[in-house]
N, C-alpha and C positions, 0 to 999 in steps of 0.2 A: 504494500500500500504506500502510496507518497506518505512523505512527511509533511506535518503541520512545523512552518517556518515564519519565522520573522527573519525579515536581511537588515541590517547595518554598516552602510558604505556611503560613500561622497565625491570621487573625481572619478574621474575615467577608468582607471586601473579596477574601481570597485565595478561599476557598470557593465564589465565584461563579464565579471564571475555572475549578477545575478541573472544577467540573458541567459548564460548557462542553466542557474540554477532552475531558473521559471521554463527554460528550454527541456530540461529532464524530467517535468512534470509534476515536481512537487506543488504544495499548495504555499505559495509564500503571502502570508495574512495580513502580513503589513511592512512598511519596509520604514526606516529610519534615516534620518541623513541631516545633514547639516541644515540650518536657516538659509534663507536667500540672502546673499551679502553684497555690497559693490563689485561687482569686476571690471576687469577690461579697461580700455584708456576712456572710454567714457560714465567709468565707477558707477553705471546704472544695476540695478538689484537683477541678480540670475540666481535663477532654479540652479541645485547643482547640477552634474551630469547623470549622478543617482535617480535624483528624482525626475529630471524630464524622462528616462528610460521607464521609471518607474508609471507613470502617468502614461505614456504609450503602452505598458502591458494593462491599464486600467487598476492598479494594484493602488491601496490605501497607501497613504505618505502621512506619516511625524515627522518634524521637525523639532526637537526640544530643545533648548537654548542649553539646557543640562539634566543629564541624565540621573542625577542625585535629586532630581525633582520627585520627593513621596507620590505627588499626584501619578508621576511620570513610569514612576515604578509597577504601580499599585495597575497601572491598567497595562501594562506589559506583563506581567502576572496574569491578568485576568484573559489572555489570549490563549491560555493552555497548552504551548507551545510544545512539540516534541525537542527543537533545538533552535538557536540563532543562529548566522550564518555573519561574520566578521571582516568588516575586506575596507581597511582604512576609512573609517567612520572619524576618526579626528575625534573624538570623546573617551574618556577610562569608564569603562562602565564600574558602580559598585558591587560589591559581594551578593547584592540583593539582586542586582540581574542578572547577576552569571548561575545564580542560585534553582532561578525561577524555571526555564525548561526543564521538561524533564531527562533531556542530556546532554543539557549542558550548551552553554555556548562557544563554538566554533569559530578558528580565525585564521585568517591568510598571510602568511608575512611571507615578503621574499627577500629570503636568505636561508642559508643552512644553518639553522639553530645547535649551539649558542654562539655562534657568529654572527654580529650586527645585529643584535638586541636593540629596537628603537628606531628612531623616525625616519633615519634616512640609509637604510642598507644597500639600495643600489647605486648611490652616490660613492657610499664610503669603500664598497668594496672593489670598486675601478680605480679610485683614489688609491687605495693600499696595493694596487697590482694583484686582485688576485686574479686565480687564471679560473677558477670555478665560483659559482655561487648556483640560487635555485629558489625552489619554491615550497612551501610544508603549510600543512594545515594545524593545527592544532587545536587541545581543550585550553580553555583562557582557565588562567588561574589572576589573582590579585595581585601577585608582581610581573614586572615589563619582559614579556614575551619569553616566560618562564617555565608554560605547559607543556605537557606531554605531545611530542610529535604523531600523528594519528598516520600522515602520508604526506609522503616527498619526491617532486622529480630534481635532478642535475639538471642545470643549464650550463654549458663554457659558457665563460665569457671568452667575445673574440678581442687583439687588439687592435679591431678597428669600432670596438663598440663605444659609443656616446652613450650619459644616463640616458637619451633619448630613444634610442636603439634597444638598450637592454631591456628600460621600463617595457618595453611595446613586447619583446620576445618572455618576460615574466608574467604581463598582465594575461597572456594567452594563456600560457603555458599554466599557468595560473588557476585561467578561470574553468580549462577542460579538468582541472582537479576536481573540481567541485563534484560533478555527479559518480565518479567513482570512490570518493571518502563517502557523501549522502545514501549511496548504493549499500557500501559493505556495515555503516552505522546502521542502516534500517535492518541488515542482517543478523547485525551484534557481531558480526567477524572483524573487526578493526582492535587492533593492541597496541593499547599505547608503550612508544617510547618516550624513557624518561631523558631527559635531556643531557649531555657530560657534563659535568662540574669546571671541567677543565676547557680551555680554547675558548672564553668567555669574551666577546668585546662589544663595546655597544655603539652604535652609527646615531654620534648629536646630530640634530641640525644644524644646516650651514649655514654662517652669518656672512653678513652682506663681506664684513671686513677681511673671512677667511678666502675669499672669493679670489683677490688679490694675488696675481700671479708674484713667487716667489723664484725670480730667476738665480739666484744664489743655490741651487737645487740642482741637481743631475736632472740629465736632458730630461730622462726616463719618469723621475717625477714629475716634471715640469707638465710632459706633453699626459701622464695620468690624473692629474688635476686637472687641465683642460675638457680631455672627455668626461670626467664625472661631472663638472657642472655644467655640460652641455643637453640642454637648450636651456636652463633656468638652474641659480641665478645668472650663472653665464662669466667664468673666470676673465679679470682685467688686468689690462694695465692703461697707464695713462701715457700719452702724448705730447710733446712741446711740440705747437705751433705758433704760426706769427700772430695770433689770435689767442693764445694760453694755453691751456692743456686740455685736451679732450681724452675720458676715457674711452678706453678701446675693450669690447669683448674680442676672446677669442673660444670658437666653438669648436675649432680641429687642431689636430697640430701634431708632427711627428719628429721623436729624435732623429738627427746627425751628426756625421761626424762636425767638428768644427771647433775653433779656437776662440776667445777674446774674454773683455771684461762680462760679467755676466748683465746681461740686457741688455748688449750693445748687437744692433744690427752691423752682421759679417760678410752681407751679401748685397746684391741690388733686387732679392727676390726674395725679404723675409726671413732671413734664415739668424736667430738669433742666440748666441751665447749664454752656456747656465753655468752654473757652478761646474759641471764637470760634462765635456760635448756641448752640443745645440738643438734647438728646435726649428724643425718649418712651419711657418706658419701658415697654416693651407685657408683655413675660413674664419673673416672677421665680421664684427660690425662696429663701425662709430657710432656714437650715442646718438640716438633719435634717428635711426638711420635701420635699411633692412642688411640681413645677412649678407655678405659677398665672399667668392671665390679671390684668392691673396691675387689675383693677376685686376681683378676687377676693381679690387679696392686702392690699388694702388692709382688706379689710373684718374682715382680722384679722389689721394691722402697722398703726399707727399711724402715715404720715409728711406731718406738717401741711407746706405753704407754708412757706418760710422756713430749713426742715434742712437740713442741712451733711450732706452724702456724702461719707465719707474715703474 
C-alpha cells in the first residue's frame, strides 16, 4: 500500500525528490516549505520552487515561519502520518516532529555521512579536493545530520565539476533515491546504518568574505575554490582600473604550469600566478555584468601581462 507522507523541502534540489516521491504513488498529504520571501533583482515575493511544484500536483502547502510553532506541531501530528520525507526545508524541526510519524522522519543530504555534516556539503567537498562524494537518506535524529544511514548511492566527483554541475548530478541522483528507500520502508527491509564516529567534518556556510580568491594558494587550491562556488556566491577578486576597482567573479578556472608573484597576470590570456604554479582563467564576470568566456571578456576589461589581482 502507498505510504501516508508529509514532504519538507524549499529550492530546486528538494523539488526533484518530491516529483519522484508523488511520481511513485505515494499519498503525500501535505507538503511544507518555506514563506514566500523577496527574490531576484526585483526582491518581489516568490513561491519557493517546492511549493509552485507542489500546487501543480494540487497537493496542500504550509508555510510556517517556525516549526517550534505548538499550533504548528499539534496539527502535523494530527495528519497521522506513516513518515516525512526531508530534502533541504531550511528549518531544525523539534523532537516533537521527528516524534510524530509513525516512522519517523526521513532526510536527504548529499554527502557520504559523517563527511560534511551541514549546510553546504557540495561546496565544501570540491573545495577540499575530494575525488568522491554522494547521496544517503537517513532517520533524523536531534543532532546535525547525525542518523542512521537507511541508503546510499557514490557519485565521483569529476575535475571539471562546478557546485553547479554536481548540485544538478546529486539532486537527480538524489531524488530516484526516494522510491527505493519508500519501497523497502513500507516493506520493513531497510537496516539502518549507524554512522562512524571517526572521519567527522562539517561543511559551514560560505560567507561573502570567504568567497575571496586567495592566490597565495597552490594552483590546485586556487582553481578548487573556484569551482565550489561556482555559480553562487561566485569566488573574486578585485581589479584596478582607470575608474577604481571593480570586483571580478571567477566561475572556471584550471591549474598550470607557471611562475610569478602570486596574482600577478603571466600571460596576455589570463593565466595567473599562486602560491605554488598558476591558474587559467577560462570564465568571468565583472560586477553587474553576465558570465563571459576569458577571450570574450577581455575584449572588453583590459588586463595586460604584469596586473596584480587583489
Amino acid at each position: 500500500m502507498p505510504l501516508r507522507l508529509a514532504f519538507m523541502g524549499t529550492p530546486e534540489f528538494a523539488a526533484a525528490s518530491l516529483a519522484e516521491i508523488v511520481g511513485a504513488g505515494h499519498e503525500v498529504v501535505r507538503v511544507y516549505t518555506q514563506p514566500e520571501r523577496p527574490r531576484g533583482r526585483g526582491q518581489a515575493a516568490r513561491k519557493t520552487p517546492v511549493h509552485q511544484l507542489a500546487e501543480q500536483f494540487g497537493l496542500e502547502v504550509e508555510t510556517p515561519e517556525s516549526f517550534r510553532d505548538p499550533a504548528v506541531i499539534e496539527g502535523f501530528r494530527a495528519l497521522d502520518l506513516d513518515a516525512a520525507c526531508v530534502v533541504a526545508y531550511g528549518q531544525i524541526l523539534p523532537q516533537e516532529a521527528l516524534d510524530a510519524p509513525r516512522l519517523g522522519c526521513l532526510n536527504l543530504h548529499a554527502s557520504l555521512l559523517p563527511r560534511w555534516r551541514g549546510a553546504a556539503p557540495i561546496q565544501r567537498a570540491i573545495q577540499a579536493g575530494d575525488e568522491m562524494t554522494g547521496v544517503q537518506i537517513m532517520q533524523m535524529e536531534a543532532g546535525l545530520d547525525t542518523g542512521p544511514v537507511l541508503m546510499s548511492e557514490v557519485v565521483p566527483i569529476d575535475p571539471s565539476d562546478t557546485a553547479g554541475s554536481l548540485h544538478d548530478k546529486l539532486m537527480t541522483t538524489g531524488a530516484l533515491l526516494w522510491p527505493r528507500t519508500l519501497a523497502a520502508l513500507e516493506r520493513g527491509s531497510l537496516v539502518p546504518q549507524r554512522q562512524a564516529e571517526e572521519g567527522v567534518t562539517y561543511a559551514k556556510k560560505i560567507t561573502r568574505e570567504e568567497a575571496r580568491i586567495d592566490w597565495t594558494k597552490p594552483a590546485g587550491a586556487v582553481a578548487d575554490h573556484i569551482r565550489a562556488l561556482s555559480p553562487v556566491p561566485g569566488a573574486w577578486f578585485e581589479l584596478a582600473t582607470g575608474k577604481g576597482k571593480v570586483r571580478v567573479k571567477v566561475h572556471y578556472a584550471e591549474p598550470e604550469k607557471g611562475e610569478g608573484e602570486p596574482g600577478e597576470v603571466i600571460d596576455d590570456h589570463l593565466l595567473v600566478a599562486t602560491g605554488r604554479g598558476a591558474v587559467r582563467l577560462k570564465r568571468l564576470q565583472r560586477e553587474g555584468r553576465a558570465v563571459m568566456e576569458a577571450q570574450e571578456f577581455l575584449r572588453g576589461t583590459q588586463v595586460e601581462k604584469g596586473t596584480m589581482l587583489d
